[in-house]
MITOR-607140 format. One record per residue (C-alpha): residue number from 1; residue in one letter; x, y, z. Coordinates in pm, whole numbers, plus 32768, in hexadecimal, padded with zeros to 4 digits. Layout:
BEGIN
i: NUM | aa: A | c1: X | c2: Y | c3: Z
...
END
This chain:
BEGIN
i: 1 | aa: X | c1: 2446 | c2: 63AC | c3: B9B2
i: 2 | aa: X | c1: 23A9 | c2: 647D | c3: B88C
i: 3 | aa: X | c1: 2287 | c2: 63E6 | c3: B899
i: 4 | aa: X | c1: 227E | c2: 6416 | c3: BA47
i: 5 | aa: X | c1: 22C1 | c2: 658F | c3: B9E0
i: 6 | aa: X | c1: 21CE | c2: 65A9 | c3: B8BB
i: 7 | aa: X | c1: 20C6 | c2: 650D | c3: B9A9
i: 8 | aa: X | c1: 2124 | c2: 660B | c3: BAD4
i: 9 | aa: X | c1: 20D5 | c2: 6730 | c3: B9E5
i: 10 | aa: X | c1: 1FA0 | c2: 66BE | c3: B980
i: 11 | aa: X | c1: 1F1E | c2: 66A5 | c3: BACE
i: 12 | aa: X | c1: 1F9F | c2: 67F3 | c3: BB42
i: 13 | aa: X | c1: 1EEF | c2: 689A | c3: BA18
i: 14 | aa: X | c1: 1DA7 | c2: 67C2 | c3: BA69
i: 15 | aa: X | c1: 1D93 | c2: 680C | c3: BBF8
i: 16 | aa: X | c1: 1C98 | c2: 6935 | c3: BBBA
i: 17 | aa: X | c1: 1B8F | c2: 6851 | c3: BADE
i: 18 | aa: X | c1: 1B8F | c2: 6705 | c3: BBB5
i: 19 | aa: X | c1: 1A6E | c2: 66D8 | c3: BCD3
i: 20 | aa: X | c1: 1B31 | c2: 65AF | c3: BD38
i: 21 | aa: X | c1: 1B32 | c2: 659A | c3: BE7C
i: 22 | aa: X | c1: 1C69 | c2: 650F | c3: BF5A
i: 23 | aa: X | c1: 1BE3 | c2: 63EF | c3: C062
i: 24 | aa: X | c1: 1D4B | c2: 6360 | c3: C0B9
i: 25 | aa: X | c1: 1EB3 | c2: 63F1 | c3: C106
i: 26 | aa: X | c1: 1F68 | c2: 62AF | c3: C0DF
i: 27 | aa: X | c1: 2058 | c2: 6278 | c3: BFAD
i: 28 | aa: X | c1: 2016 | c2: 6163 | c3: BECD
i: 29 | aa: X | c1: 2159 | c2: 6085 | c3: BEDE
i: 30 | aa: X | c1: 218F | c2: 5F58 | c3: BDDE
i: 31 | aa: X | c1: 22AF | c2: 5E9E | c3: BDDA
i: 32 | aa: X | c1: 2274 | c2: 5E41 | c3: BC68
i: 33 | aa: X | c1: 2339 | c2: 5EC9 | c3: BB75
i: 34 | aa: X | c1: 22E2 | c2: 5FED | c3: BAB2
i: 35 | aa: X | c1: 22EE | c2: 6042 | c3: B953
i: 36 | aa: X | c1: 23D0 | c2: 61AB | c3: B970
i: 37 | aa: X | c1: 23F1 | c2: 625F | c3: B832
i: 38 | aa: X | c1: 2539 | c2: 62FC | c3: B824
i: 39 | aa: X | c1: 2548 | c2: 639E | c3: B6F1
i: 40 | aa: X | c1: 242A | c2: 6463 | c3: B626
i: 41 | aa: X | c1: 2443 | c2: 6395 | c3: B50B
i: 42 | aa: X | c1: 234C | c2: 62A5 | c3: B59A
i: 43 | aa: X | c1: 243D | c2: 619D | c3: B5F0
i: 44 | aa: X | c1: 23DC | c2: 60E0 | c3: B74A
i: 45 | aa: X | c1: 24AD | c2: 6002 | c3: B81A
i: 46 | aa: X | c1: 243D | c2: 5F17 | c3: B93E
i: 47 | aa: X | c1: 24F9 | c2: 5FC3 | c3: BA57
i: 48 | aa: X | c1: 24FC | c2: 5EE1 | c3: BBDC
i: 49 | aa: X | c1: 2509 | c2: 5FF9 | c3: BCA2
i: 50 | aa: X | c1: 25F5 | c2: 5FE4 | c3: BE02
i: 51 | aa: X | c1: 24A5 | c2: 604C | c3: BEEB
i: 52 | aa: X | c1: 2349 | c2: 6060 | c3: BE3D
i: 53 | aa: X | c1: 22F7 | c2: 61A9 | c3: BD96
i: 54 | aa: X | c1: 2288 | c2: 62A9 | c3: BE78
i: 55 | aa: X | c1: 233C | c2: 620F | c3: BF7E
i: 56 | aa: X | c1: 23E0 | c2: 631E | c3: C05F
i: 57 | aa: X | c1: 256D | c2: 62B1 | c3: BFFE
i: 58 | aa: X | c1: 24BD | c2: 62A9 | c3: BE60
i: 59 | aa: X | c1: 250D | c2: 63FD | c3: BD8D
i: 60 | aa: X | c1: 23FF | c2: 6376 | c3: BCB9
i: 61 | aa: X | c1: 22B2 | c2: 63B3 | c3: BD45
i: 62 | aa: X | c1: 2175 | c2: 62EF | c3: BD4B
i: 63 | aa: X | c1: 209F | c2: 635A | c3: BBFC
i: 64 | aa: X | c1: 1F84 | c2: 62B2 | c3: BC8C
i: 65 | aa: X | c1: 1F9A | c2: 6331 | c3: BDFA
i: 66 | aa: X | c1: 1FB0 | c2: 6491 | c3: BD25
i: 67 | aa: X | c1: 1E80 | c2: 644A | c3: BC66
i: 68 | aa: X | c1: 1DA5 | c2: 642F | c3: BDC1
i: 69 | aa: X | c1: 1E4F | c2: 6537 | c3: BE79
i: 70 | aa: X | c1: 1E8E | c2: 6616 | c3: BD5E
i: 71 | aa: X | c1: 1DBC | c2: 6725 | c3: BDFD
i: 72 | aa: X | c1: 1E69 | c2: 6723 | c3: BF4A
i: 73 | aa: X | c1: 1F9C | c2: 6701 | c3: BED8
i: 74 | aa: X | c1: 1F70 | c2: 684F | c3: BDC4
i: 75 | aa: X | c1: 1ECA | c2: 692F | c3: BEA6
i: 76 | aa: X | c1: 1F1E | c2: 6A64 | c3: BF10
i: 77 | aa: X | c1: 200D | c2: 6A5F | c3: C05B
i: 78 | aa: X | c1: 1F3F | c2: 6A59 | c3: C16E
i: 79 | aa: X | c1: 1F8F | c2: 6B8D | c3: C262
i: 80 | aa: X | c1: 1F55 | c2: 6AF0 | c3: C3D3
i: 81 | aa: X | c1: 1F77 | c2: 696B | c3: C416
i: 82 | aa: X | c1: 1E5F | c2: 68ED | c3: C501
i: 83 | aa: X | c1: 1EF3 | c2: 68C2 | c3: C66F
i: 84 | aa: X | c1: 206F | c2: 6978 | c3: C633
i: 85 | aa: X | c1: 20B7 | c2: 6AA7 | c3: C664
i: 86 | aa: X | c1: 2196 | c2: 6B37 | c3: C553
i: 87 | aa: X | c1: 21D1 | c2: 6C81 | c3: C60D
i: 88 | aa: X | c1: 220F | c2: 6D0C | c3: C4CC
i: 89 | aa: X | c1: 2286 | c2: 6E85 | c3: C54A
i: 90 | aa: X | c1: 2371 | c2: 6E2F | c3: C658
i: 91 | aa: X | c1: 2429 | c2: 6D1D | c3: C554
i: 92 | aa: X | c1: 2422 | c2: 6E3D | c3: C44E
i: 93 | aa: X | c1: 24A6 | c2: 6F00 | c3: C560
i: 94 | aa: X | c1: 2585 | c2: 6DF2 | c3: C5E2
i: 95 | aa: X | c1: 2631 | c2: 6DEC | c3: C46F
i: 96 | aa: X | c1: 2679 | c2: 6F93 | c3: C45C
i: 97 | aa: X | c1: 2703 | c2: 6F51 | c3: C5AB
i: 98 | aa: X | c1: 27EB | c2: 6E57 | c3: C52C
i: 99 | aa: X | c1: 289D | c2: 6F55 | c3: C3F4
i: 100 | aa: X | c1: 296B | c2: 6FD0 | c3: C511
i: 101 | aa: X | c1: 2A10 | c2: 6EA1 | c3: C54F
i: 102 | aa: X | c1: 2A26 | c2: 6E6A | c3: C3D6
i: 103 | aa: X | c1: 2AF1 | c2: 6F9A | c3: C3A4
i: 104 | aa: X | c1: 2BF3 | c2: 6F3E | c3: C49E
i: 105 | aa: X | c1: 2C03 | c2: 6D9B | c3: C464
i: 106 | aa: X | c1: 2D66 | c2: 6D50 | c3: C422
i: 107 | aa: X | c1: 2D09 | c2: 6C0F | c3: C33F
i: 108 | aa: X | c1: 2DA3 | c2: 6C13 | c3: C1C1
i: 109 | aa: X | c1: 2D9C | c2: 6B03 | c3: C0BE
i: 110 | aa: X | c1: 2EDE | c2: 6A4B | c3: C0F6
i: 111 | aa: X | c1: 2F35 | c2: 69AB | c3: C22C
i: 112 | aa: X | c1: 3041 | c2: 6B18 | c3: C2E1
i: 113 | aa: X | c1: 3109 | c2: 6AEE | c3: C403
i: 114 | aa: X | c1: 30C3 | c2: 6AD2 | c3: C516
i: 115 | aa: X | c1: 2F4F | c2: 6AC7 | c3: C4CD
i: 116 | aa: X | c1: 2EEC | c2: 693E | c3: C4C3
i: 117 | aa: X | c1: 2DA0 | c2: 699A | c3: C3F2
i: 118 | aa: X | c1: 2D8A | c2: 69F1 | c3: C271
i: 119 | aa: X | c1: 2C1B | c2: 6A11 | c3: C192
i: 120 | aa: X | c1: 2C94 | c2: 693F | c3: C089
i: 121 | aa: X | c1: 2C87 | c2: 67F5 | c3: C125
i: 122 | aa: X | c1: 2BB9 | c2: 66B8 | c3: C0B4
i: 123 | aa: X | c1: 2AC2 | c2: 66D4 | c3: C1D8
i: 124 | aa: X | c1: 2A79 | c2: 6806 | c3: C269
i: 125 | aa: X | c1: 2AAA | c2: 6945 | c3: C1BE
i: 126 | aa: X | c1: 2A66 | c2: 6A90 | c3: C19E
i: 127 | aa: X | c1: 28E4 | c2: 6ABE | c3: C20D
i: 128 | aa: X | c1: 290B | c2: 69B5 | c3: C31A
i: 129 | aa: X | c1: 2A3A | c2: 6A64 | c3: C3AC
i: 130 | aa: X | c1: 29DB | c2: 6BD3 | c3: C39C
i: 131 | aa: X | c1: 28A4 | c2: 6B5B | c3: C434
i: 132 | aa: X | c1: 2927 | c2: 6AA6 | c3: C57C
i: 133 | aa: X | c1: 2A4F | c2: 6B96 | c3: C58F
i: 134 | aa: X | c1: 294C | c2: 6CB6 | c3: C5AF
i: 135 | aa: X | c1: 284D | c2: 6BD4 | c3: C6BB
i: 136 | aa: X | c1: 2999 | c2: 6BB6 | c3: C7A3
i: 137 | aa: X | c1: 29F0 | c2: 6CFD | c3: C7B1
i: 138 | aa: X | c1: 28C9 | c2: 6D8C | c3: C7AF
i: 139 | aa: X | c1: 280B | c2: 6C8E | c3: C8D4
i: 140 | aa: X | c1: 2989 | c2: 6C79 | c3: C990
i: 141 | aa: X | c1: 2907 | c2: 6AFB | c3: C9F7
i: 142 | aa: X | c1: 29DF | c2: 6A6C | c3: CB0D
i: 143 | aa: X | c1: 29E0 | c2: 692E | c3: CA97
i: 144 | aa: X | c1: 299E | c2: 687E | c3: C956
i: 145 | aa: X | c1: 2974 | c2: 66EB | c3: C94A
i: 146 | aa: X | c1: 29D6 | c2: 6674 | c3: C7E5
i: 147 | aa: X | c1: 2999 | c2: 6527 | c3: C791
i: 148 | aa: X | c1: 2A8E | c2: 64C0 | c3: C681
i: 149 | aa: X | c1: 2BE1 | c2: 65AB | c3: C603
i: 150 | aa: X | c1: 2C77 | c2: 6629 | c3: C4E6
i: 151 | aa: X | c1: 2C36 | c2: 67A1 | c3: C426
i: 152 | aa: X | c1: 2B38 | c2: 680A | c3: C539
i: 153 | aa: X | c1: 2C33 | c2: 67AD | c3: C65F
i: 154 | aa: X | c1: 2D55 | c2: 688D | c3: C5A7
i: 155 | aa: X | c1: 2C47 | c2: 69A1 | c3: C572
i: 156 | aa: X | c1: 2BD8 | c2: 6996 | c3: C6EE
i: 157 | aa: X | c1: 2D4F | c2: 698E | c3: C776
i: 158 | aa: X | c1: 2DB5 | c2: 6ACC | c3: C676
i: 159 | aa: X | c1: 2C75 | c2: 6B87 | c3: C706
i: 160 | aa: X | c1: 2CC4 | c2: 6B31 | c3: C85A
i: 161 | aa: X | c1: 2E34 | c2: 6B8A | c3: C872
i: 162 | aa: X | c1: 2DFE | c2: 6CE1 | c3: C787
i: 163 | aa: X | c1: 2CB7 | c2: 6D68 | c3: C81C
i: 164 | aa: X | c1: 2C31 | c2: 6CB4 | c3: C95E
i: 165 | aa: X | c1: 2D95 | c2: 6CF3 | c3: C9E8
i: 166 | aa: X | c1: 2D61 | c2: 6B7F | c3: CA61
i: 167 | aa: X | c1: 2C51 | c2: 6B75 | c3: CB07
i: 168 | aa: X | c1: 2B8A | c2: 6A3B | c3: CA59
i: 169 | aa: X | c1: 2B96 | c2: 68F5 | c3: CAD7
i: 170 | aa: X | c1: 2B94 | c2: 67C5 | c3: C9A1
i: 171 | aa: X | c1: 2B4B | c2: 6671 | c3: C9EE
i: 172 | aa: X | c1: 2BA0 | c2: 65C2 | c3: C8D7
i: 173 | aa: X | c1: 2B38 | c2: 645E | c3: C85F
i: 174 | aa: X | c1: 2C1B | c2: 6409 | c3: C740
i: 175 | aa: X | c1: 2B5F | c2: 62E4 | c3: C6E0
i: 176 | aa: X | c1: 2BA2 | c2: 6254 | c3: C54C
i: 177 | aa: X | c1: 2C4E | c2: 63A8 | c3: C4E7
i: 178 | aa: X | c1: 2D9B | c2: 63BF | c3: C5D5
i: 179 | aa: X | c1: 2E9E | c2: 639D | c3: C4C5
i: 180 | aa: X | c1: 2E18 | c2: 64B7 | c3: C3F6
i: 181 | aa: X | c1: 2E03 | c2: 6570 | c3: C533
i: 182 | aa: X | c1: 2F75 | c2: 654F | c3: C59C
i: 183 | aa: X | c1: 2FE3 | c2: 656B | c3: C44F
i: 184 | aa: X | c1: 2F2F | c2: 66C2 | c3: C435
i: 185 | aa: X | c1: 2FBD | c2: 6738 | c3: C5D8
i: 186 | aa: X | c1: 30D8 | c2: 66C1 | c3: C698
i: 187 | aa: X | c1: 312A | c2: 6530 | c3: C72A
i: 188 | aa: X | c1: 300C | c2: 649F | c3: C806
i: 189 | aa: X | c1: 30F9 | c2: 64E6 | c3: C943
i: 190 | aa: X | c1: 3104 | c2: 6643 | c3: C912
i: 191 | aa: X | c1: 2FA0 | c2: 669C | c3: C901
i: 192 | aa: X | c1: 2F2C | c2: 6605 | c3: CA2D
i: 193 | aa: X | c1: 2FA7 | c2: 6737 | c3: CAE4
i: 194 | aa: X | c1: 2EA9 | c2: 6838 | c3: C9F0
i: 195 | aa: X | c1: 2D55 | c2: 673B | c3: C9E6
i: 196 | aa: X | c1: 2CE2 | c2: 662E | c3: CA92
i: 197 | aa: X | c1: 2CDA | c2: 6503 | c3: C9CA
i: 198 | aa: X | c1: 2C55 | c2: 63AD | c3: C997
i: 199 | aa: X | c1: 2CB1 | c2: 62BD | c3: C8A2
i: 200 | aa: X | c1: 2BF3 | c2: 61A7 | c3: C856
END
C-alpha cells in the first residue's frame, strides 16, 4: 500500500511535465497477485487480491491504469459535462432553499420518541437525511415509491405525519430489509393502515 501511495504522488507531482497522451478509459484488471508494500521499510508481500486492482469493489487502484490516464484523471474539474445539464444556479438555489427546512427538522442523534428516525445509524445518516427530509417538504410529492425499507422508510413516515399533515402516499417494497424495518416501526399488521406495502 506504501508503495501504491508513493507511486500516486509521484504522478500527481508529474501531471504538468508528461505529453502522454490518454487513448483508452478502460482499467487494466489482472487477476494476478500483486506485490503490495505495506510498510516503508521496503518489505513486500504477494497479496491475491478479492477483485483485480482497480476493480470498482478494489480500494486499491490500478497503478498502471493511473500511469495512462494520469492526465485525465489529475486535471482540473471540468465545469460543464458534454450533453447534461448541471443547472448549476437553480441547484445552488435549490440548496439555500433547503436551510429552512434544516432549521426546523426534528431529527437528533439517538433514536426519541415517537420519532422512528435518528442520524446515527449504520446506513443512512446525517447528510442523507437532512437532504431527503428537506426534498419532501420542500417539493410536497404526493406519492413516493421506495423500493426496499429501513432508515429512509422511518424518515419518510416522521416527515409525513409532522409536516405533510398526511398527505403522502408510500408504497413500500420491503424486499431483503423487513426485519430491520419492523424492528425500527411497529408489527407488519399495523403499518398496513399508514403505507402500502409489498413484501417479497
Amino acid at each position: 500500500m506504501y508503495k501504491i501511495l508513493k507511486e500516486l504522488i509521484t504522478l500527481k507531482g508529474n501531471e504538468s511535465k508528461s505529453t502522454e497522451s490518454v487513448e483508452s478509459n478502460e482499467p487494466v484488471r489482472s487477476a494476478e497477485p500483486v506485490a503490495v508494500e505495506n510498510e516503508p521499510n521496503d518489505k513486500a508481500h504477494d497479496v491475491r487480491t478479492y477483485v483485480p486492482l482497480g476493480h470498482y469493489h478494489s480500494p486499491i487502484p490500478s497503478i498502471e491504469y493511473i500511469r495512462k490516464n494520469h492526465q485525465r484523471i489529475f486535471a482540473p474539474l471540468p465545469k460543464s459535462i458534454p450533453g447534461i445539464d448541471l443547472r448549476e444556479k437553480h441547484q445552488l438555489e435549490l440548496v439555500r432553499n433547503f436551510k429552512q427546512y434544516y432549521d426546523t427538522q426534528p431529527f437528533q442523534a439517538a433514536k426519541t420518541y415517537p420519532l422512528r428516525y435518528f442520524f446515527e445509524n449504520p446506513s443512512y445518516s446525517y447528510l442523507d437525511g437532512i437532504f431527503l427530509h428537506s426534498m419532501i417538504r420542500h417539493f410536497k410529492p404526493a406519492r413516493i415509491i421506495e423500493v426496499g425499507s429501513g432508515y429512509t422508510t422511518c424518515l419518510i413516515l416522521d416527515t409525513k405525519e409532522m409536516f405533510l399533515e398526511g398527505q403522502l402516499e408510500l408504497m413500500e417494497s420491503l424486499g431483503c430489509f423487513l426485519g430491520r424495518f419492523v424492528d425500527l416501526t411497529w408489527p407488519i399488521q399495523q403499518l398496513q393502515s399508514v403505507i402500502h406495502i409489498s413484501a417479497h
